[in-house]
C-alpha positions as CSV (number, residue, x, y, z in Angstrom):
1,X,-11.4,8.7,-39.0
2,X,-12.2,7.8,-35.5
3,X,-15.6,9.4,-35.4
4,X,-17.1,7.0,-38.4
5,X,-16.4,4.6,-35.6
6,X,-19.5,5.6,-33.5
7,X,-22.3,2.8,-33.1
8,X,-25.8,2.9,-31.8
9,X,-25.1,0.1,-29.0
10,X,-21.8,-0.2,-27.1
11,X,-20.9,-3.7,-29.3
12,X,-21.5,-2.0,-32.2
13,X,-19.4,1.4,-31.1
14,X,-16.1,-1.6,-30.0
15,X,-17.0,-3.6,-32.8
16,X,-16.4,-0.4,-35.4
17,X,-13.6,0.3,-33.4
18,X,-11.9,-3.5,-34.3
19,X,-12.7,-3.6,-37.7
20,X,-11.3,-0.2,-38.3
21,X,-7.8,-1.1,-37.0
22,X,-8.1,1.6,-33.9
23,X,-8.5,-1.5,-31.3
24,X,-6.7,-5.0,-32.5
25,X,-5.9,-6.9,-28.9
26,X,-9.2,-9.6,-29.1
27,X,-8.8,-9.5,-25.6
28,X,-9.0,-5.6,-25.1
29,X,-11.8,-5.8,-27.5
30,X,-13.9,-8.8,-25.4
31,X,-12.8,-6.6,-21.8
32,X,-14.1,-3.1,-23.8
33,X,-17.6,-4.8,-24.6
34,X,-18.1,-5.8,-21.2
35,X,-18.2,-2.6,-19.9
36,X,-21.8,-0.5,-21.2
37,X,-19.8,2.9,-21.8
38,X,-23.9,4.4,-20.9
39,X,-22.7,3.4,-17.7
40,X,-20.4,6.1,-17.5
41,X,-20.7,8.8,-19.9
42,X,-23.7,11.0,-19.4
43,X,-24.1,11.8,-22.7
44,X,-23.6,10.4,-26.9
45,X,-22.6,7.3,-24.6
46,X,-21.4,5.1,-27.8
47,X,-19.7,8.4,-29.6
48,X,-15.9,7.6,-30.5
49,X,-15.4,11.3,-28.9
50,X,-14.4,12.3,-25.1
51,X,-17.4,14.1,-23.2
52,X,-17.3,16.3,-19.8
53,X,-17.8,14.4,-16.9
54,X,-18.0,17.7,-14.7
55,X,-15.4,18.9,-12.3
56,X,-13.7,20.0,-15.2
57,X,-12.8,15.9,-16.0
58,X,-13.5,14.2,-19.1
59,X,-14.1,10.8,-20.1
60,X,-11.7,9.8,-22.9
61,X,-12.6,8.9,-26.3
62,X,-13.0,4.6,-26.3
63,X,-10.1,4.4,-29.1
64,X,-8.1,6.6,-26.6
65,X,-8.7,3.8,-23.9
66,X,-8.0,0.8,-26.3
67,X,-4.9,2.2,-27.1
68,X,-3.9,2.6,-23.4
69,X,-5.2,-1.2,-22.8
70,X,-2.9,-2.7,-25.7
71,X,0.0,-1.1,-24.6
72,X,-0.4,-2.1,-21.4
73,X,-1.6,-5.5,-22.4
74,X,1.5,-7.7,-21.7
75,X,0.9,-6.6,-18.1
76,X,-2.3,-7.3,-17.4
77,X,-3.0,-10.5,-16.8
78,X,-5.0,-12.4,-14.6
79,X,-3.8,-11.8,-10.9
80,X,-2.3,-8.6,-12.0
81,X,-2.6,-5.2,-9.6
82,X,-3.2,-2.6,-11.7
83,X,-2.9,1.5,-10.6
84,X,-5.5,3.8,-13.1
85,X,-4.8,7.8,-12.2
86,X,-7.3,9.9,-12.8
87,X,-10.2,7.5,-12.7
88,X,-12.8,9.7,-13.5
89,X,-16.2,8.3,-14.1
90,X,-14.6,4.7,-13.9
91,X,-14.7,2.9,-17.2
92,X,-11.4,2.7,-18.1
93,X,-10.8,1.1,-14.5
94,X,-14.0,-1.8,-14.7
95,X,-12.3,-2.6,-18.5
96,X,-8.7,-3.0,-16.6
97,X,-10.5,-5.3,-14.3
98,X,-12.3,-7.3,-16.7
99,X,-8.2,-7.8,-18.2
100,X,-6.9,-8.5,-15.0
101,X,-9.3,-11.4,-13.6
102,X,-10.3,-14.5,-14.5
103,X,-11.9,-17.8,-12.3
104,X,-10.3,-18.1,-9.6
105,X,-7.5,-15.4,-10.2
106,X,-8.4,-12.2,-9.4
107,X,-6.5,-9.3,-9.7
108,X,-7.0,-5.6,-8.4
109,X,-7.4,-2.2,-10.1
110,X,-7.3,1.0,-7.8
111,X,-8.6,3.8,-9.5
112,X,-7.6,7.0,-7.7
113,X,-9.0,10.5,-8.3
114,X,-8.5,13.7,-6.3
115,X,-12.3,14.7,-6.7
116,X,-14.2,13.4,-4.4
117,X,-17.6,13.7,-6.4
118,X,-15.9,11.6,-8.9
119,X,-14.7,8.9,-7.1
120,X,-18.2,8.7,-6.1
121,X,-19.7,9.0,-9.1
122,X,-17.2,6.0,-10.3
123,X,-18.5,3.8,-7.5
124,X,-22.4,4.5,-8.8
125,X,-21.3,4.1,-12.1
126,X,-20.0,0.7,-11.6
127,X,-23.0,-0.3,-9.2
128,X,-25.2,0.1,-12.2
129,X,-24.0,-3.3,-13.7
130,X,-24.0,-6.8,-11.7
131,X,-20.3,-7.7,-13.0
132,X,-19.6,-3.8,-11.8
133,X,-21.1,-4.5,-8.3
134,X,-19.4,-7.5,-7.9
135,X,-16.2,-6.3,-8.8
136,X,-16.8,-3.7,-6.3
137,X,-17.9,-6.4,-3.4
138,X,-14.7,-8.1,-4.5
139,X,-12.5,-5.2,-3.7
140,X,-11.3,-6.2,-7.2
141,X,-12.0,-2.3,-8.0
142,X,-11.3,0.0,-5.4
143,X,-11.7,4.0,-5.9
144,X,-9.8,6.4,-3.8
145,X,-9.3,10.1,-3.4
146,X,-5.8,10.9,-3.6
147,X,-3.2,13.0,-5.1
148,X,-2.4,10.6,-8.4
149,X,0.6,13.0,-9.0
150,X,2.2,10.7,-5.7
151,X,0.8,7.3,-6.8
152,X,-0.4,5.2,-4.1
153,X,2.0,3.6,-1.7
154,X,0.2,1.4,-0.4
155,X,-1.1,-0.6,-3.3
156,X,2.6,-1.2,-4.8
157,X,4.1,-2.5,-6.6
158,X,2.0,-2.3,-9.7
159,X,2.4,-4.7,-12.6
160,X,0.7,-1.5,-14.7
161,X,0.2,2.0,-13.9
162,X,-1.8,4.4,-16.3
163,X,-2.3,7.5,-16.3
164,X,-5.9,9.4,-17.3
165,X,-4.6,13.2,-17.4
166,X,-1.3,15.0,-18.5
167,X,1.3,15.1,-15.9
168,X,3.7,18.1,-15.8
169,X,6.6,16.2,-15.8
170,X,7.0,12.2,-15.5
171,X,7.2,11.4,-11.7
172,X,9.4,9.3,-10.6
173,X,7.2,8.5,-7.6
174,X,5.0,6.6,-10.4
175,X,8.4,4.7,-11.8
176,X,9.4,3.5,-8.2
177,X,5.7,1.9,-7.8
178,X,6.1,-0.2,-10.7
179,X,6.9,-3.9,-10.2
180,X,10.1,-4.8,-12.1
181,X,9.3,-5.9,-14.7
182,X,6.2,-3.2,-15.2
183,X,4.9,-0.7,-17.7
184,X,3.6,3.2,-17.0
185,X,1.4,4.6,-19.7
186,X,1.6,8.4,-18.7
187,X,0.8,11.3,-21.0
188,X,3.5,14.1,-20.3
189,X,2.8,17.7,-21.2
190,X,7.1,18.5,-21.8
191,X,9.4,15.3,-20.6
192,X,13.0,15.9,-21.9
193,X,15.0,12.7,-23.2
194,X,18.6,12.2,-23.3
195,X,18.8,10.5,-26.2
196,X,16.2,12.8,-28.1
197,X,17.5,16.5,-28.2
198,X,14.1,17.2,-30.3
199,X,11.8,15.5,-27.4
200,X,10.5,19.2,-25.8
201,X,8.2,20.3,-28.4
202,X,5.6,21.6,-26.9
203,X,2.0,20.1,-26.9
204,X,1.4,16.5,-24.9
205,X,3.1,13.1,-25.7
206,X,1.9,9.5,-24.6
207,X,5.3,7.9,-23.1
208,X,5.5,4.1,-22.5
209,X,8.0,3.6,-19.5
210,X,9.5,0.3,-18.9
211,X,10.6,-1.2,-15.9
212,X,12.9,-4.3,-16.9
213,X,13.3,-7.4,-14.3
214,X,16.3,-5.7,-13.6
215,X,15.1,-2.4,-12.3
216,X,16.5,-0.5,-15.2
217,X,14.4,2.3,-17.1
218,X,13.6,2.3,-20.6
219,X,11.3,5.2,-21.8
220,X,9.9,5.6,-25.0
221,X,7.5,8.7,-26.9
222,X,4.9,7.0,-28.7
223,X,2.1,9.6,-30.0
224,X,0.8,13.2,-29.4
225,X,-2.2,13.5,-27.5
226,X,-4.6,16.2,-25.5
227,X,-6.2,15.6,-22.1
228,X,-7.1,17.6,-19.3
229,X,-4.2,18.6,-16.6
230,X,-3.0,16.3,-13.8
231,X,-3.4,18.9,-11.1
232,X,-4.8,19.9,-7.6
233,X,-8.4,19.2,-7.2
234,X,-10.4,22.7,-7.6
235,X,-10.3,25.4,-4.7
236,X,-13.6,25.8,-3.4
């Protein structure tokens, strides 16, 4: 279904995308219109599909990252520090910005990548718009190049974390940067659950993890998915 969603400008593609059901937050919808996905996919820009970005990355379908925004949504709020992993070409972190900051509260998004050339590209990308560039100026978006797999320390704690690729396994490097309470949106190629003697079935799996006000853990497998690896950045 998601393809009829396509448009010929980017309201139209977000717009589709609304009245279909696939996005229904007004607010993820108003953050997702503000950010010109020809900004930051090289190609079939307003396409409900994802598209190589190069260094074998990809830039997620938009009803992938509406889906990512509502059910992080509770958690990002103006003034909220947000983590993106796998940042890629940088859309899905300048639409976490546009959630997270308002006048005179401004939160902070750190989009971290371990390619180099796309942490670059992210910055460019962004520079192409003036909210982008100002956002940038800000230091309300910062890109670094990192190993996502190990978080970043120094940013925490997160009010939000998401995740952009399939982790092996769900670290619990990611968990211990949330803010309590937070939310990790992480897709997870096997993640065993106690409660859920079924849960290793192959294939990839979106899990929500919750961490309550008291510091407890409450994970949850919401939908199957498929995205490129969380892995080392290419040899060579």
């Amino acid at each position: 279904m998601a393809w009829y969603c396509s448009g010929s400008t980017n309201t139209e593609l977000i717009e589709n995308l609304f009245k279909a059901g696939l996005i229904r937050d007004e607010r993820v919808k108003d953050a997702m219109i503000g950010v010109d996905r020809a900004h930051y996919a090289p190609s079939r820009a307003y396409s409900d599909s994802p598209q190589p970005i190069g260094h074998g990355a990809t830039i997620s379908a938009p009803h992938m990252h509406g889906h990512a925004c509502e059910y992080l949504i509770d958690y990002l709020k103006p003034g909220s520090r947000v983590l993106d992993i796998g940042s890629g070409s940088g859309y899905l972190t300048h639409v976490l910005a546009n959630l997270v900051t308002s006048p005179g509260n401004q939160g902070q998004v750190i989009g971290i990548d371990h390619i180099t050339e796309l942490t670059d590209l992210a910055r460019t990308n962004m520079d192409k718009s003036k909210t982008g560039s100002e956002l940038l100026a800000s230091q309300t978006v910062k890109f670094i190049t990192g190993d996502g797999r190990l978080g970043w320390k120094e940013g925490a704690p997160y009010d939000a974390i998401h995740v952009g690729a399939a982790a092996d396994k769900l670290h619990p490097t990611l968990v211990d940067q949330l803010r309590a309470p937070g939310r990790l949106f992480i897709p997870v190629e096997t993640e065993d659950d106690e409660n859920d003697r079924d849960s290793i079935s192959g294939g990839q799996y979106i899990w929500v993890v919750d961490k309550k006000e008291d510091g407890s853990i409450h994970k949850e497998k919401v939908f199957q998915v498929s995205y490129v690896p969380l892995t080392d950045a290419p040899k060579g």
